[in-house]
N, C-alpha and C positions, 0 to 999 in steps of 0.2 A: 738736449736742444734739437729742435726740427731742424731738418736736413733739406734743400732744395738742388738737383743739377738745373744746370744753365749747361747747355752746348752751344759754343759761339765758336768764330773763325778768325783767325788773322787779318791785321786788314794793314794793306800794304799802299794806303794814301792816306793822311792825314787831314787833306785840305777842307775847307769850310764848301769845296763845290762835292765831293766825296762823302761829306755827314749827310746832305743837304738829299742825295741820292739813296743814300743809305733806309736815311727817312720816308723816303717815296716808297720804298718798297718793303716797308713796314721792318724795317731793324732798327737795331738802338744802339748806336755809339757807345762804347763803353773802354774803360782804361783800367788797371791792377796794379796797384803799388802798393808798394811796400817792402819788395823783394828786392834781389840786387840792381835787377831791369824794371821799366815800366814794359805790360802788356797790353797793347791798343788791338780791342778786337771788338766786334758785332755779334749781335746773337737778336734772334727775333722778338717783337713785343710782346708775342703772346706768352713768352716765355717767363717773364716778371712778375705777371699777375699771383705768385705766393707768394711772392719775395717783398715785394711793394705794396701790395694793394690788400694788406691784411693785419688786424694788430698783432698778432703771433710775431713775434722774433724769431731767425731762421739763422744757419749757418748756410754757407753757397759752397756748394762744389763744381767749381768751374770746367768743363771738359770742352779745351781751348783746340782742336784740329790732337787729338790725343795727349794734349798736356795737360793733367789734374791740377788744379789748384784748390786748395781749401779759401775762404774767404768771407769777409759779409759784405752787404753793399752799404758804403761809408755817404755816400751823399748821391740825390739824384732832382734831375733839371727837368722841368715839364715846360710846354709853351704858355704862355701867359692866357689866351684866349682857347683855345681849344682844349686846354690841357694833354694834349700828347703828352708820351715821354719822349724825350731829346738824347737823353746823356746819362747813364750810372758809370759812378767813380764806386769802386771795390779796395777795401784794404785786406793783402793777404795773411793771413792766420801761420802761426808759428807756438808750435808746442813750447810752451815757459816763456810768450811774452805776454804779457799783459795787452789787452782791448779794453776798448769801451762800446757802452750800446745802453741804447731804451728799453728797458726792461718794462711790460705793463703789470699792476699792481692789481693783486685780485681779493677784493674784500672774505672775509671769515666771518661768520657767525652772524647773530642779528642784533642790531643796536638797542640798548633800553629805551632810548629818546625816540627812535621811530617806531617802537610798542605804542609808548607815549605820543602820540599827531608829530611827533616832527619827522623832517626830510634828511636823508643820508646825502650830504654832497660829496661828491669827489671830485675834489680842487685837481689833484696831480694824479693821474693816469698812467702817468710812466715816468721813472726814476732813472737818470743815470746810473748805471753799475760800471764800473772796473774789476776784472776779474781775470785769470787764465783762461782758455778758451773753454779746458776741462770743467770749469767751478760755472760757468755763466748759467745760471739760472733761467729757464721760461716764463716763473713769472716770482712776484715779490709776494709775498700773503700777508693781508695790512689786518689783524684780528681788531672787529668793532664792536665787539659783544660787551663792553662797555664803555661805553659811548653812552652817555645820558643827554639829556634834551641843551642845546649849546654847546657841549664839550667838540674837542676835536682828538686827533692824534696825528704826531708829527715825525720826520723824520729820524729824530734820537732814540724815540721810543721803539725802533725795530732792532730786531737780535739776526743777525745776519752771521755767515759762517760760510768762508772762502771765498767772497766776497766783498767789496766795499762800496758803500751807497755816498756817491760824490756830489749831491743836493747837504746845504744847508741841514743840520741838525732840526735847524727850530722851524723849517719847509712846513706847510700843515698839508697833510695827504688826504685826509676825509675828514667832515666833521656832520655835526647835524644841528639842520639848522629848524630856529623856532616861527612853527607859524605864526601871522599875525593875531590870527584868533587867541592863542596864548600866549604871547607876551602880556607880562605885568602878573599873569596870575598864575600861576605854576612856578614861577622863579622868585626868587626876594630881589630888588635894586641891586642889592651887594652883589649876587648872581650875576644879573646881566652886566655890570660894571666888569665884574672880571672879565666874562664872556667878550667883552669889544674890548677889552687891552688883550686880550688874546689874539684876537684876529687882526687887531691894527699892527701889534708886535709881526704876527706870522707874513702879513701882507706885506710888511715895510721889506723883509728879511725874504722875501720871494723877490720883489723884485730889486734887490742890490745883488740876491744870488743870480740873478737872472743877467 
């Protein structure tokens, strides 16, 4: 897993006029839990930009006024119109407990169906995992080297190892979908009948996991 330091500082006010200052002069409020204490300290914006602003998944090594923490950043707050960042919440990392985190999914191979005119969609981008901090993965490898024109592949169908993928079994990850130009003739009825109780099935079941 990539590794990012953050160096931030103690911050010895709390108050909504103390964030407010913070922010003027380009730092980000930030908090650490998960440990016996919470850690309330600042570190600067520009510092984020691997952490936040990239799909790669990162672990954080926190270097707080010389206190190391290991960590990821668990949630973060942006302003509704500008989009600044406001606020990252950090959860600390602990050898033999389990985390969670968005793993991004990285296709394999090349689909039959997109040889054939059709398009590879990718419905889910990134998967929940649970895992030890040791076992988390960089990225998921979703193999669509068969993949024929409508078919998809779903969450049940991946082989995962120290790991566990916490979406829905029957989630669809990728599928491939058929151009207008070929519908009706490359597929039999029967085909496309399957093909939409597939994805009304997958859609219903996305969003009750959801």
């Amino acid at each position: 897993m990539r590794k990012v330091e953050i160096i931030g500082f103690k911050r010895a006010n709390l108050g909504k006029t103390e964030s407010k200052r913070l922010r003027n002069e380009g730092q980000v409020p930030c908090v650490l839990y998960g440990g016996d204490d919470q850690v309330h300290f600042y570190a600067p914006a520009i510092q984020f930009r691997e952490v936040l602003y990239t799909p790669e998944p990162c672990f954080v090594t926190l270097n707080i006024e010389g206190d190391i923490y290991e960590a990821i950043a668990q949630d973060s707050q942006y302003h509704p119109v500008s989009d600044t960042l406001l606020h990252v919440d950090f959860l600390q990392l602990f050898k033999g407990k389990f985390i969670k985190m968005e793993i991004p999914v990285k296709m394999e191979g090349t689909a039959p169906g997109v040889i054939n005119g059709g398009t590879l969609v990718i419905k889910r981008p990134k998967l929940m995992v649970k895992a030890l901090p040791k076992d988390m993965p960089d990225s998921i490898t979703v193999d669509v080297s068969k993949l024929k024109l409508g078919k998809s592949t779903k969450v049940g169908a991946l082989v995962t190892e120290g790991f566990e993928i916490q979406n829905s079994p029957l989630v669809t990850i990728a599928s491939v979908a058929i151009p207008r130009a070929l519908r009706g003739s490359g597929l039999t009825d029967e085909e496309e009948e399957e093909e939409g109780g597939e994805e009304g099935a997958a859609e219903a079941t996305t969003e009750s996991a959801e």
